[in-house]
VOSENU-473491 format. One line per 10 residues: number of its first residue (from 1); their letters; for each residue x, y, z negated of C-alpha. Coordinates in pm, whole numbers. Each point is the difference from the previous one (the first is absolute). Layout:
NUM> A> X/Y/Z; ... .
This chain:
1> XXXXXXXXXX> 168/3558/1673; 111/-356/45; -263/-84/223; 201/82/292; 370/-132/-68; 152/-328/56; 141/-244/-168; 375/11/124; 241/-282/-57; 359/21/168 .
11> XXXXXXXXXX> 64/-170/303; 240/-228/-80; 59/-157/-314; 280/243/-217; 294/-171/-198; -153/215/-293; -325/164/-170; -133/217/327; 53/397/-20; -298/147/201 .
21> XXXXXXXXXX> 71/370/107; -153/280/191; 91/336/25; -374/298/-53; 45/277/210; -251/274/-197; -262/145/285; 98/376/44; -249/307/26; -190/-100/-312 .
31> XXXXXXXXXX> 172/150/-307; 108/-150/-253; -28/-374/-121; -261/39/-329; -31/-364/-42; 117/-322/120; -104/-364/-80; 169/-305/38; -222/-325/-14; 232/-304/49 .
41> XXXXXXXXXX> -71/-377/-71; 256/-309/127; -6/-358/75; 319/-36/-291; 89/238/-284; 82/327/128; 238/332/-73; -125/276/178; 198/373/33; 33/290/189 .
51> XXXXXXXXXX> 358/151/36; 124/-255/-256; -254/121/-253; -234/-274/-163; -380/91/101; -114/-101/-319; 27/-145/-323; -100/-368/90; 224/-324/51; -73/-391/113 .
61> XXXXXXXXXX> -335/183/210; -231/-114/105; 38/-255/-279; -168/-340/63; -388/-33/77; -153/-276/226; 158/82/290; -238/-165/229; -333/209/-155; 199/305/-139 .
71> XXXXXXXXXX> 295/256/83; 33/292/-234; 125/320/96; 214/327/-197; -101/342/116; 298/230/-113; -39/397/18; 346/62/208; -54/364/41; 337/95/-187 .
81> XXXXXXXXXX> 184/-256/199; -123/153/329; -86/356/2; 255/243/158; 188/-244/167; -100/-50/337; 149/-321/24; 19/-273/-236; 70/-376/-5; -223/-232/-154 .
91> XXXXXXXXXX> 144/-357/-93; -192/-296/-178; 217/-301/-116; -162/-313/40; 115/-316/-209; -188/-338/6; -151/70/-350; -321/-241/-78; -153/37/370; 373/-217/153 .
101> XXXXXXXXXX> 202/-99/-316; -66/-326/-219; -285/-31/-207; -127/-268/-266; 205/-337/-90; 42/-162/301; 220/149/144; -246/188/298; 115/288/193; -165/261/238 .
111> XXXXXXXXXX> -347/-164/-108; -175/316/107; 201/55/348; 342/-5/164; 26/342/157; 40/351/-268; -182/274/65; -107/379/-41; -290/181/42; -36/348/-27 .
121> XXXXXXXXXX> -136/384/30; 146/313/-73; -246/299/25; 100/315/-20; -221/303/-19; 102/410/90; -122/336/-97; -250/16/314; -146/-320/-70; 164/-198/257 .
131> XXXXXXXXXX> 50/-377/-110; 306/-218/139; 65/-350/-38; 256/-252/16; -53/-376/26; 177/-291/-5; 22/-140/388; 228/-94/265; 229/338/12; 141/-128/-318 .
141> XXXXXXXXXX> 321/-135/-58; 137/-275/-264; 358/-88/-79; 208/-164/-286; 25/142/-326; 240/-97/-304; -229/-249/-101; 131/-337/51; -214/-236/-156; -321/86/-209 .
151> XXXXXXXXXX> -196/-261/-208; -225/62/-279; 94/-306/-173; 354/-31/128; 145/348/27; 115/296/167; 352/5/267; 95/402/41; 314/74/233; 52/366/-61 .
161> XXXXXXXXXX> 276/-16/270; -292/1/206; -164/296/-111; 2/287/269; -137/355/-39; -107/-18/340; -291/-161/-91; -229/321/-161; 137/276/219; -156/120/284 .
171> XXXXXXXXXX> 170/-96/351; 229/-216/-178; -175/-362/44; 295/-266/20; 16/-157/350; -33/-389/-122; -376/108/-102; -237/-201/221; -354/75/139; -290/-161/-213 .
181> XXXXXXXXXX> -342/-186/44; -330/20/-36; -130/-270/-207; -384/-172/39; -134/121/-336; -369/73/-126; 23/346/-153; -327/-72/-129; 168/-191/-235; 182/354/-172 .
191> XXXXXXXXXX> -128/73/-316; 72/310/-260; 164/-137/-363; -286/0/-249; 269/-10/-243; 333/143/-104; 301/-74/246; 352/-167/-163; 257/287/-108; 307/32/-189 .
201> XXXXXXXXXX> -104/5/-411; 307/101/-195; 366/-96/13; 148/-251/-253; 381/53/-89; 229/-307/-129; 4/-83/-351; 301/-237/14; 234/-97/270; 233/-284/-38 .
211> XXXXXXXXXX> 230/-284/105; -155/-360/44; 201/-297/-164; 41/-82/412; 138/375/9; -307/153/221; -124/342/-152; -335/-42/-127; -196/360/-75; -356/-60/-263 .
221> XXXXXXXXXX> -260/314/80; -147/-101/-357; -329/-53/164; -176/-291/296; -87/224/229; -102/22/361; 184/222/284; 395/28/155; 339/151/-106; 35/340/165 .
231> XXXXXXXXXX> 342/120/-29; 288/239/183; 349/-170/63; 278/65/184; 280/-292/152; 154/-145/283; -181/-17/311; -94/-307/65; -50/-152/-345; -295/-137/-188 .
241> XXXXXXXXXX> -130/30/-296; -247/-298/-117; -274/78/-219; -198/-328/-164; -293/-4/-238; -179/-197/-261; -201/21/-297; 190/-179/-257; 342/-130/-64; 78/-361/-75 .
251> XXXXXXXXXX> 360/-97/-151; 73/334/27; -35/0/396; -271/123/206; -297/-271/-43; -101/6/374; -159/-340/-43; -392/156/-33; 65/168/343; -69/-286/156 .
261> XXXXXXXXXX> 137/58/361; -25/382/-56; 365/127/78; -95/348/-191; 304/122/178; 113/303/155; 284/62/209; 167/358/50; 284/94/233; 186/284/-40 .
271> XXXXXXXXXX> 86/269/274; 311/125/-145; -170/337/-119; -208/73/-262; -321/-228/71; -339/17/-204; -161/-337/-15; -394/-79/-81; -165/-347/138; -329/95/56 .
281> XXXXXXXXXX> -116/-218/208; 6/-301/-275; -26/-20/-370; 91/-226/-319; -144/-80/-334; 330/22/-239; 167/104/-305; 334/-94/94; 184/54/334; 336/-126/116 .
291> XXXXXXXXXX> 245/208/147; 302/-132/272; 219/199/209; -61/348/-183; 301/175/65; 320/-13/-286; 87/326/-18; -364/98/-34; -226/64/-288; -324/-181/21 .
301> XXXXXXXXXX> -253/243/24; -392/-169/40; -298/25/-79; -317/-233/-7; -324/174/213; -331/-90/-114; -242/-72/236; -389/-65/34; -333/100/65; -45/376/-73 .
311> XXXXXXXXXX> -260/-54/-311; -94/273/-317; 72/-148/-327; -317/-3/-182; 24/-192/-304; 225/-31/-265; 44/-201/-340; 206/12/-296; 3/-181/-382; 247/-24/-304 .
321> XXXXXXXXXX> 144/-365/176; 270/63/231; 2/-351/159; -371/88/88; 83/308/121; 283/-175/207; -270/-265/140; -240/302/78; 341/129/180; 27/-290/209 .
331> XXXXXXXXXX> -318/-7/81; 19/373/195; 326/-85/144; -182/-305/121; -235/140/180; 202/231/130; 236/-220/161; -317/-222/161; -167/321/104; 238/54/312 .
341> XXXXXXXXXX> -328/53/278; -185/-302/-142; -29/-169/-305; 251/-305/11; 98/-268/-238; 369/65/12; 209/255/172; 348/-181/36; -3/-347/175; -161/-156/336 .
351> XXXXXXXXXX> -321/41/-129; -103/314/-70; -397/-36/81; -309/130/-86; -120/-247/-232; -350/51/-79; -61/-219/-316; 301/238/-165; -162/304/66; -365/-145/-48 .
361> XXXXXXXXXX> 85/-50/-346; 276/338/-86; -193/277/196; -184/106/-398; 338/67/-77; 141/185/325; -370/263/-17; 85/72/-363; 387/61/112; -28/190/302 .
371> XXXXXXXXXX> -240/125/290; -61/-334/158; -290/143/198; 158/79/299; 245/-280/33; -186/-301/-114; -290/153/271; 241/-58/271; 85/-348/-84; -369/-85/-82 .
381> XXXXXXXXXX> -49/144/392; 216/-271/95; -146/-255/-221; -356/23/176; 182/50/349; 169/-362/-66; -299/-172/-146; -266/101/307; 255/-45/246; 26/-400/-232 .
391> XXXXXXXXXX> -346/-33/-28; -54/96/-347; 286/-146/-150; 233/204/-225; 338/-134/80; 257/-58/-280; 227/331/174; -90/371/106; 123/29/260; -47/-372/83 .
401> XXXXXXXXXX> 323/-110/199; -26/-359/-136; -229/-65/272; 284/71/236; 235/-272/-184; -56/-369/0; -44/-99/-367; 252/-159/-249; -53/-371/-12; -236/-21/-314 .
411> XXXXXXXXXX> -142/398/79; -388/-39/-14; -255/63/274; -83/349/-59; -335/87/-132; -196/212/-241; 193/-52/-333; -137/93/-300; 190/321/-185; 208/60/319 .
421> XXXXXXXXXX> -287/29/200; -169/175/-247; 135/333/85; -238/86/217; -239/33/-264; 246/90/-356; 210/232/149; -255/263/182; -210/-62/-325; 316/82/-256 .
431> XXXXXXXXXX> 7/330/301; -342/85/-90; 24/-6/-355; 296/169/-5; -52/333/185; -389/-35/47; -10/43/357; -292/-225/169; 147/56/360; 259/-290/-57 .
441> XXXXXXXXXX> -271/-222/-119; -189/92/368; 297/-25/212; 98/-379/-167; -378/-121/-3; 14/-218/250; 308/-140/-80; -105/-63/-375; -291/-173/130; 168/-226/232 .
451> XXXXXXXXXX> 212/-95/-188; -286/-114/-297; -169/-162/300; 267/-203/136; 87/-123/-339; -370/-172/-25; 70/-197/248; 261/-115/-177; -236/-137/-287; -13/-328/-72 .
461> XXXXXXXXXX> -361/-213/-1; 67/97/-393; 21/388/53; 355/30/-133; 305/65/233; 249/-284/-42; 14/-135/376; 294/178/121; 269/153/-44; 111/202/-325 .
471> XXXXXXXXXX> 287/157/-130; -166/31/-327; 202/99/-292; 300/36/180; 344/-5/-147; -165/-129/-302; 339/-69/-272; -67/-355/-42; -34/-76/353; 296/-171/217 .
481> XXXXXXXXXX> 270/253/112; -72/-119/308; -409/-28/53; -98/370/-154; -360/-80/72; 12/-367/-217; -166/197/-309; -151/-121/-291; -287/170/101; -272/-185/225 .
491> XXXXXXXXXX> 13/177/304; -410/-26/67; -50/181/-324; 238/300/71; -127/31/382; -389/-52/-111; 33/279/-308; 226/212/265; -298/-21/252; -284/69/-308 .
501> XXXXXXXXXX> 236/326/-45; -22/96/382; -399/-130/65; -68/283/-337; 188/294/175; -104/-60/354; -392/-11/-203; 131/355/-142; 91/175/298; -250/-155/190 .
511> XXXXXXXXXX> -232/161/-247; 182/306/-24; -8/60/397; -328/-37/-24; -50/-344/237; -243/-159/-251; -40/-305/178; 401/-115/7; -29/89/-419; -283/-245/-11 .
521> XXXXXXXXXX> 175/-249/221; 347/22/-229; -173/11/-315; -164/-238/21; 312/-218/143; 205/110/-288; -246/-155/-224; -23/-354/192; 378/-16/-42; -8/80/-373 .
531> XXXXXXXXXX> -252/-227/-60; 265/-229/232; 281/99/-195; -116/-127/-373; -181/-315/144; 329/-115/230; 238/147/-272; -119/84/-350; -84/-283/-206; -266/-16/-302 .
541> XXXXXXXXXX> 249/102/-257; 131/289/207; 284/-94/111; 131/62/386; 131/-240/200; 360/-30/-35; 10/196/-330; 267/194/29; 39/358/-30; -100/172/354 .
551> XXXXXXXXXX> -315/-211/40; -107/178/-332; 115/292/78; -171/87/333; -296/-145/-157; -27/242/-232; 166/263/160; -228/-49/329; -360/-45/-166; -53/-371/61 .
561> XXXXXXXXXX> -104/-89/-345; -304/129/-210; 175/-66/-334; 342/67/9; 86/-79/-417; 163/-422/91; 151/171/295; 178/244/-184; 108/-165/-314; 112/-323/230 .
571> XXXXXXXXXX> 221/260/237; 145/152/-334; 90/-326/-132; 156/-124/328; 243/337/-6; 79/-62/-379; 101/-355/133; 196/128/261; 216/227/-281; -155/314/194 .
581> XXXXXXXXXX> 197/-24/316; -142/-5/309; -169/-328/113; -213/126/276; 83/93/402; -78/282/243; -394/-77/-55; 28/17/-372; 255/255/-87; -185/315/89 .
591> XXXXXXXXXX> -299/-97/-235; 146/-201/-284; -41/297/-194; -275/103/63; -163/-276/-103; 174/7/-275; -119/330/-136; -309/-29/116; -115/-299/-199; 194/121/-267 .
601> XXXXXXXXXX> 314/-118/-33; 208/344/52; 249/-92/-291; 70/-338/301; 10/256/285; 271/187/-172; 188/-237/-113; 47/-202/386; 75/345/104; 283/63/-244 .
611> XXXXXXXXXX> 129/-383/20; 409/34/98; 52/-377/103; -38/-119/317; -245/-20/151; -150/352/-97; -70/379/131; 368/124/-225; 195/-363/24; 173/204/412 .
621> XXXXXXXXXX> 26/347/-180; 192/-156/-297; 226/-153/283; 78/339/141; -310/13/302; -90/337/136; -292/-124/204; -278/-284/-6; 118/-319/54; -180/-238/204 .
631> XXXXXXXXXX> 70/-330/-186; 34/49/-390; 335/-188/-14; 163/178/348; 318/6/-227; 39/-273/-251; 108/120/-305; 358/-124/67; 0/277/262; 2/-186/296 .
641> XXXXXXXXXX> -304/-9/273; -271/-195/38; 74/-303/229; -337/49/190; -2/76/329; -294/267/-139; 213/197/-232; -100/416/101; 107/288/-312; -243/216/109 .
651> XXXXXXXXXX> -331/-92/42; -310/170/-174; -253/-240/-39; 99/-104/-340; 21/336/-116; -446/31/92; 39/-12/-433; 33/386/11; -318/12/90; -107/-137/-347 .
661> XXXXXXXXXX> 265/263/-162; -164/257/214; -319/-39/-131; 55/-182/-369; 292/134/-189; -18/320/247; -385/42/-68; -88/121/347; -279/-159/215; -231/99/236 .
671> XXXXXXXXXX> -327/7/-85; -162/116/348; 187/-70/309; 232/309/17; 39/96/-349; -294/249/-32; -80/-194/-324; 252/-190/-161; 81/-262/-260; 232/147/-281 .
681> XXXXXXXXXX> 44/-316/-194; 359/-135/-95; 72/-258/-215; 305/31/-202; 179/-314/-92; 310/-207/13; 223/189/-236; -41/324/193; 15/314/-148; -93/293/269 .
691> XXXXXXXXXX> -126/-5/370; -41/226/320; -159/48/285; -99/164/239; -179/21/401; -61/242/206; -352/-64/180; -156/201/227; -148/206/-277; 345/21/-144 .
701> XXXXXXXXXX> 190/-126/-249; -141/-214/-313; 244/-32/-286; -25/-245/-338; 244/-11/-215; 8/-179/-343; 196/-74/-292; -28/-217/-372; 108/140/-306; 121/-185/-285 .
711> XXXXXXXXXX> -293/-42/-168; -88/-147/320; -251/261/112; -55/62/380; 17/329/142; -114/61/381; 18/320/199; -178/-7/361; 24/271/226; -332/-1/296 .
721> XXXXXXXXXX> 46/231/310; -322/170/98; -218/-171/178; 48/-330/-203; -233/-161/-336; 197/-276/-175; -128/-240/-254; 282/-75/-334; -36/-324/-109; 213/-97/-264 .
731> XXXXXXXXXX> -24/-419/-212; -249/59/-266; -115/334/82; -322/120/198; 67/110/348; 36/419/15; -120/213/331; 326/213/103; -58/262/172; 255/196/217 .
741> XXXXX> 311/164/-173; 250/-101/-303; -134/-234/-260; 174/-165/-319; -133/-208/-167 .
């Protein structure tokens, strides 16, 4: 239907966010409406409704794609909303959202475009057949609205004095609305979501509310979270409310420090009556929010709205230690809070990007969690979008708006980057393994195998990749506070056993496709740059170049070494020497153990995971943190904040470990991609007691449980939908075929 509307954009610049109206006048002599459709996309976040009424369930839409090579549209079913009346007012809000507002560190705004926008089709269908439809074009009309000011990282201004009931009635459009324009835009660009639009998720009420020692009244939701205060309040006209927000506290204030130059601020003025207040046109990553100007004489009365990406829980995990279970905990709320249309690294200061080394490295985690299909599809579209339109180049953001910002002073020249880059090939692979569907694997082809084909020409004469630009092991705990990427890792080892890891997939899928000759070609390139890799890196005793623990553990982990026993035993003796806390980055993290277990040091897996001091997985939740952090020490154990200028409390990369938990003290892996045959195999350790869990594939749901008994027996119960053949492998006992239904064993 949107083929033939325009893009309409008011005529004159507004002094707030743009109401677009027009009033549908139903077509008479066909019976009754039976069904009407409204299909409605916007250059901006948009709020459509008809006679007041919200269309649908949706907020911040159309979300943020690449703007330039994608536009995604909502089709809601308005039927209620417009049958029987045979007039009704349709409205869409505009505010500047990610298409006008600020994006990334730099300060950047209206990267995308300077002029908001809506497109959109209502069709409406009668008893005879008859179709009518309504487009977005020049008869339409656009005035102010009660939104002042609209940021996503700054905030949302809403004057309910300026609220008028005029606006959804029929014949009652308030005289200072304005004719609009048509805009030049490519409707060829308009796109239908592949995945799940952003809604409201739950509501959050306060667990504490308090005076500050500077006397400001502080309110804790118990829980770093992402979304707005919503709230109903009645006061004098004219005054304002102030509304800030942050994730921690420092000397018992609001610690607005890790904002950056975030304001995380929203303003509300009061009409005098009883006003309901919602910014929806911004949103915050808090736990804490600051409250000025609420009325004296009345109660506060908030509560905390959850928002992000509409995904189905499918995971879950559970075992007899609660700080675990707490980690796991974060973990979810993690991803939930990063999973607001795209997959970002945090959701609260100017930043807020799709950084694809985070998710190249967590998306194992979010499959096993929830459905990931849809939404990590739509991001992937944007991935390969951005790379041919940058000649086969993943860059270090989806959507990439740093090429729209000049570069901090010691930024590097962007370029394929090992890990980051990487996600063209990990995370549609970690796709296909988890829900067995080959069609992703098609649709990202060419995209994995540019990106494997740029990369070689990144090779030195030596056949390793240490010539440009790495990352690496990034935010590795003994680097400066300042220089994340000065690991102790050597970068060419990480980006050459990164690239080994992408040149084996690509040879997989290539194979798997069925193009024989690009499986030949990457197999055989794989094994020039493992041969490479141990004659640039891996000296005659076995030991990698810059010994420390991520070069050993990618080796092992990624299949670059044919005997893995010095490997192993030299990685277990470098975390004994490191007291079993963390001494690897955002390379090494999500394998450590792995490697670990799989060279047979479990009892050394267990015991980094359970380490309490800093830096470890439990040193933030034994300081109180409800989410991932993004640096180990983001609070010092003093309780005040990291000095960095890096310093996020929610950020999931670090929390990739419960993909290990998942799989090793859970006991659930897939075999074959999708789960049709699966590993049943957990390995009970560390001093715990029982586990659980469970995932719903789309078989349905496989369930291991197990305890130990005093005597220190091990009991297991699995539970196989139909459909499904498992394989129980328990230490020291021959594997067992599992067929479908309850099992103990």
């Amino acid at each position: 239907m949107l083929h033939t509307a325009r893009m309409i954009s008011p005529a004159v610049e507004l002094g707030s966010a743009p109401l677009f109206r027009t009033e549908i006048t139903l077509d008479t002599g066909h019976g009754a409406v039976t069904r009407a459709t409204l299909t409605i996309s916007s250059l901006g976040v948009h709020e459509a409704r008809i006679g007041g009424r919200p269309v649908g369930e949706d907020v911040l839409s159309p979300g943020w794609t690449s703007y330039e090579h994608r536009l995604r549209y909502l089709s809601h079913d308005v039927t209620e909303l417009i049958a029987g009346k045979p007039l009704s007012v349709l409205t869409v809000l505009v505010g500047n959202g990610w298409y006008r507002g600020r994006l990334g560190f730099m300060g950047g705004s209206a990267l995308y475009g300077d002029r908001l926008g809506v497109i959109a089709a209502c069709e409406i269908t009668f008893t005879d057949g008859h179709r009518q439809v309504v487009v977005t074009d020049g008869t339409w009309t656009a005035g102010n609205s009660d939104v002042l000011a609209d940021d996503l990282y700054d905030g949302q201004t809403i004057d309910a004095r300026r609220r008028s009931g005029k606006w959804f009635v029929p014949d009652g459009e308030p005289e200072w609305f304005l004719p609009v324009r048509v805009l030049d835009f490519d409707n060829g660009v308009l796109t239908p979501y592949i995945g799940e639009w952003v809604s409201r998720q739950e509501s959050v009420p306060p667990r504490k509310v308090w005076e500050s020692p500077t006397g400001r009244m502080l309110i804790d939701f118990g829980q770093n979270l992402v979304g707005w205060l919503r709230f109903t309040v009645r006061g004098p006209a004219g005054s304002e409310i102030r509304i800030r927000h942050a994730e921690v506290l420092e000397d018992g204030e609001l610690g607005v420090r890790p904002l950056r130059d975030a304001q995380a601020t929203d303003r509300f003025i009061l009409s005098g009556g009883d006003d309901l207040f919602e910014p929806t046109m911004t949103f915050h990553g808090f736990r804490y929010a600051e409250v000025s100007g609420w009325p004296a004489d009345v109660p506060l009365d908030v509560e905390a709205v959850v928002v992000h990406s509409r995904l189905e829980r499918t995971g879950d995990f559970a075992c007899s230690d609660e700080l675990l279970n707490r980690l796991h905990r974060n973990v979810v709320w993690s991803t939930r809070g990063n999973f607001l249309d795209l997959p970002t690294d945090c959701p609260q200061r100017n930043e807020r990007l799709g950084w694809t080394g985070d998710i190249a490295v967590f998306a194992p985690s979010a499959a096993y969690l929830y459905d990931v299909r849809g939404f990590l599809g739509d991001w992937l579209t944007d991935l390969a979008a951005e790379q041919r339109a940058a000649d086969g180049l993943v860059p270090f953001v989806i959507p990439d708006v740093l090429k729209y910002q000049p570069a901090p002073p010691d930024f590097p020249d962007p370029d394929s980057t090992a890990f980051w880059s990487d996600a063209a090939v990990w995370v549609p692979w970690t796709l296909w393994q988890a829900y067995g569907d080959r069609s992703i694997l098609a649709k990202q082809y060419a995209s994995m195998t540019a990106h494997v084909r740029r990369v070689r020409t990144l090779l030195s004469p030596s056949g390793v990749w240490d010539g440009s630009f790495q990352f690496g092991d990034w935010l590795d705990p003994d680097a400066p506070a300042d220089a994340p990427a000065k690991a102790k890792a050597d970068p060419g080892v990480v980006a050459t056993a990164a690239y080994y890891r992408s040149l084996t997939l690509v040879a997989e899928t290539a194979a798997l496709l069925g193009h024989d000759a690009d499986a030949a070609e990457f197999t055989e390139l794989a094994a020039r740059v493992r041969i490479a890799f141990s004659s640039e890196y891996v000296d005659a005793d076995g030991t990698v170049r810059s010994d420390c623990t991520t070069v050993y553990t990618l080796a092992i982990v990624f299949g670059l070494l044919d005997d893995t026993s010095f490997a192993g035993r030299r990685l277990a003796e470098l975390v004994a020497d490191s007291g079993y806390r963390v001494s690897t980055g955002f390379a090494g993290t999500p394998y450590i153990t792995d490697a670990l277990t799989v060279t047979g040091h479990l009892d050394a897996a267990y015991r980094l995971l359970l380490e309490r001091e800093c830096p470890s997985w439990l040193y933030p939740v034994t300081m109180g943190a409800t989410t991932i952090w993004e640096r180990w020490d983001s609070m010092l154990p003093d309780g005040t904040i990291n000095p960095g200028e890096m310093t996020s409390f929610n950020h999931y990369a670090l929390g990739a470990v419960a993909d290990w938990m998942h799989r090793t003290i859970g006991g659930i892996a897939p075999l074959e991609p999708g789960y049709s045959r699966v590993s049943i195999a957990p390995r009970p350790g560390g001093g715990l007691t029982w586990a659980r869990a469970g995932l719903r594939t789309r078989h349905g749901r496989i369930e291991v449980s197990w305890r130990t008994g005093p005597d220190g027996d091990l009991a297991v119960d699995v539970t196989l939908p139909d459909g499904v053949t498992g394989v129980l492998s328990l230490d020291g006992r021959p594997e067992v075929e599992i067929s479908a239904g309850t099992h103990s064993f």
